[in-house]
C-alpha positions in Angstrom: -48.3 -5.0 59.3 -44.7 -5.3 57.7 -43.0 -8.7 58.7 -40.2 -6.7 60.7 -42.5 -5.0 62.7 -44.3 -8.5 63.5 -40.8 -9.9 64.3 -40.2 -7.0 66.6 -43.5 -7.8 68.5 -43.0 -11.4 69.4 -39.0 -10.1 70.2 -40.6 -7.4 72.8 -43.0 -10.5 73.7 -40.7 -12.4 74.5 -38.2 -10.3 76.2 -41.4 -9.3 78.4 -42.2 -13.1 79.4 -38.3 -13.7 79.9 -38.6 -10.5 82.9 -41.2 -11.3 84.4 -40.4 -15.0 84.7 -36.6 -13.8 86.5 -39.0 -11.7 89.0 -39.2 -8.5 87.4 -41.8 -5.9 87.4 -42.9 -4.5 84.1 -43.3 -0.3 84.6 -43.6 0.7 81.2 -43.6 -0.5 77.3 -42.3 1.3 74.1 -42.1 4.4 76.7 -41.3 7.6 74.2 -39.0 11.0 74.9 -37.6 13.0 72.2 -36.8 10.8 69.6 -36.1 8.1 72.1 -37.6 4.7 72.8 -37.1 2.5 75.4 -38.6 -0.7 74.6 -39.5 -2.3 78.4 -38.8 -0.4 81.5 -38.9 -2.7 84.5 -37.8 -3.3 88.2 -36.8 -5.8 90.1 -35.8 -5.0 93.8 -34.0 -1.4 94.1 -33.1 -1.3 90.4 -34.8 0.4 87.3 -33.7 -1.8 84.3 -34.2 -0.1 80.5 -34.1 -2.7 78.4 -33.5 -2.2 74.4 -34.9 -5.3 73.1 -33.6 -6.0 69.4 -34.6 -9.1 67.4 -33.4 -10.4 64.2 -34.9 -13.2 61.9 -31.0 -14.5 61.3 -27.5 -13.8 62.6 -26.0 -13.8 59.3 -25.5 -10.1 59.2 -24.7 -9.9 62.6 -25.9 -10.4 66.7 -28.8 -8.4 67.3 -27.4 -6.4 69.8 -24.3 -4.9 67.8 -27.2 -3.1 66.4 -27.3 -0.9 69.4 -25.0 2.0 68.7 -23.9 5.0 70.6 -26.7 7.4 69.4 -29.0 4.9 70.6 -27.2 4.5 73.7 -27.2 8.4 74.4 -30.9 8.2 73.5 -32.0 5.7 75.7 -29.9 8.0 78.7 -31.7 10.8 78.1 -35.3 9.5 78.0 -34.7 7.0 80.9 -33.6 9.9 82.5 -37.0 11.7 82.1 -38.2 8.6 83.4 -36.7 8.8 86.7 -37.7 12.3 87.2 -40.9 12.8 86.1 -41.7 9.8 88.1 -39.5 11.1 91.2 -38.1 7.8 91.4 -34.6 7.1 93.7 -33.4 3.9 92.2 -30.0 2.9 90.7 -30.6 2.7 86.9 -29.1 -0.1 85.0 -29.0 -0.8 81.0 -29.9 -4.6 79.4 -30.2 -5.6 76.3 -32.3 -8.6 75.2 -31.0 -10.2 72.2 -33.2 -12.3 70.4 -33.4 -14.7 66.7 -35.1 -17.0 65.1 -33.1 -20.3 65.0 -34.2 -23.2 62.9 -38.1 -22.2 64.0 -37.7 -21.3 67.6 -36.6 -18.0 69.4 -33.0 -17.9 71.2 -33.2 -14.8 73.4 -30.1 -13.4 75.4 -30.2 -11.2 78.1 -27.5 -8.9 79.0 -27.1 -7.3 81.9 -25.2 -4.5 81.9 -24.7 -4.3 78.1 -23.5 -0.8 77.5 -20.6 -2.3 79.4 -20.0 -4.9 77.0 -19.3 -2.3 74.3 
């Protein structure tokens, strides 16, 4: 397996033992529509939470999630949107990102709520 896929593993890892650890219930992984991939679908109370999780071995090029651009964005709508309906589901949806790279040996992971807000 390519080292950047590896990396993206332990990211999506991570990001999964962050959630669940703040209370939230994992629905789906690497869930697929179209083109589109959301990396963790999850829930906590009355809220479905897509979560792109992006991870980086350095910040010299850049924060991990200033990756996330506004084809992505309109891709993760749409299949999160498939989500909901095929699964009939009547929640408020709500977009995170979980930021995460590798600093001096160990993982810093950020989580933002809200993060297509932050753009």
């Amino acid at each position: 397996m390519a080292e950047h896929n590896e990396l993206g593993e332990i990211g999506e890892a991570l990001a999964v033992e962050h959630l669940e650890k703040k209370g939230y219930k994992i629905l789906a992984k690497n869930y697929t529509f179209g083109k589109a991939e959301v990396d963790i679908i999850a829930q906590i109370g009355d809220l479905l939470v897509a979560v792109e999780v992006k991870t980086r071995s350095s910040i010299d090029f850049g924060l991990p999630q200033e990756a996330v651009k506004q084809k992505k964005i309109q891709l993760l709508v749409s299949a999160v949107n498939e989500y909901v309906v095929s699964n009939e589901l009547e929640l408020e949806v709500r977009f995170d990102i979980i930021a995460v790279h590798k600093n001096r040996g160990k993982y810093d992971l950020e989580h933002l709520e809200n993060a297509f807000y932050h753009f």
